[in-house]
C-alpha positions in Angstrom: 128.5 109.9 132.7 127.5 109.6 136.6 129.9 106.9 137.3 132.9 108.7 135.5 131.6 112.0 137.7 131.5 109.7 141.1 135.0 107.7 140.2 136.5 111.2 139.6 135.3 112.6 142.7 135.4 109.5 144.8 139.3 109.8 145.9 138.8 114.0 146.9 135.3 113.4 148.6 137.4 110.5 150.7 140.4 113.0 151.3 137.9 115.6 152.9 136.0 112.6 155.0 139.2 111.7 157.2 139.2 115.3 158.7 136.6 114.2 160.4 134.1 117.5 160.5 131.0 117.4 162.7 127.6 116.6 160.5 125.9 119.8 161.3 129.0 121.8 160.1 129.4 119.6 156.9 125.4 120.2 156.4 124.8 124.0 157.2 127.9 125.3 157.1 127.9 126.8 153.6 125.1 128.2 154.0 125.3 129.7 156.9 128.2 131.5 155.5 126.4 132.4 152.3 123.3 133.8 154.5 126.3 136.1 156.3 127.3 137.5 153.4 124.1 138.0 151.9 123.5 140.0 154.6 126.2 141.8 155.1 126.3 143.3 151.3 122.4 143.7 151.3 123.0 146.0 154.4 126.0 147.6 152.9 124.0 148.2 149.5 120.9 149.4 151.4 122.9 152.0 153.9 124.9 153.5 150.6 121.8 153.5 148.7 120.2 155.2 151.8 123.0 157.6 152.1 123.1 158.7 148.2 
């Protein structure tokens, strides 16, 4: 199962390497957008539920 997961992947995973992103965008940048919109909603749900 692994190795027909990794030979599937193997060619898009490849395709995304020759772009050439920086290591600490490839590493935190997902997360760093996921904690931004965490954020953002949990404010937006606090100041409505503040409001009401």
């Amino acid at each position: 199962m692994g190795s027909q997961l990794t030979a599937l992947l193997k060619p898009l995973a490849d395709w995304f390497a020759q772009f050439g992103m920086p290591e600490p965008i490839v590493h935190w940048g997902h997360p760093v957008m996921m904690g931004i919109v965490v954020f953002v909603m949990g404010s937006t749900a606090a100041y409505m539920g503040w409001k009401i």
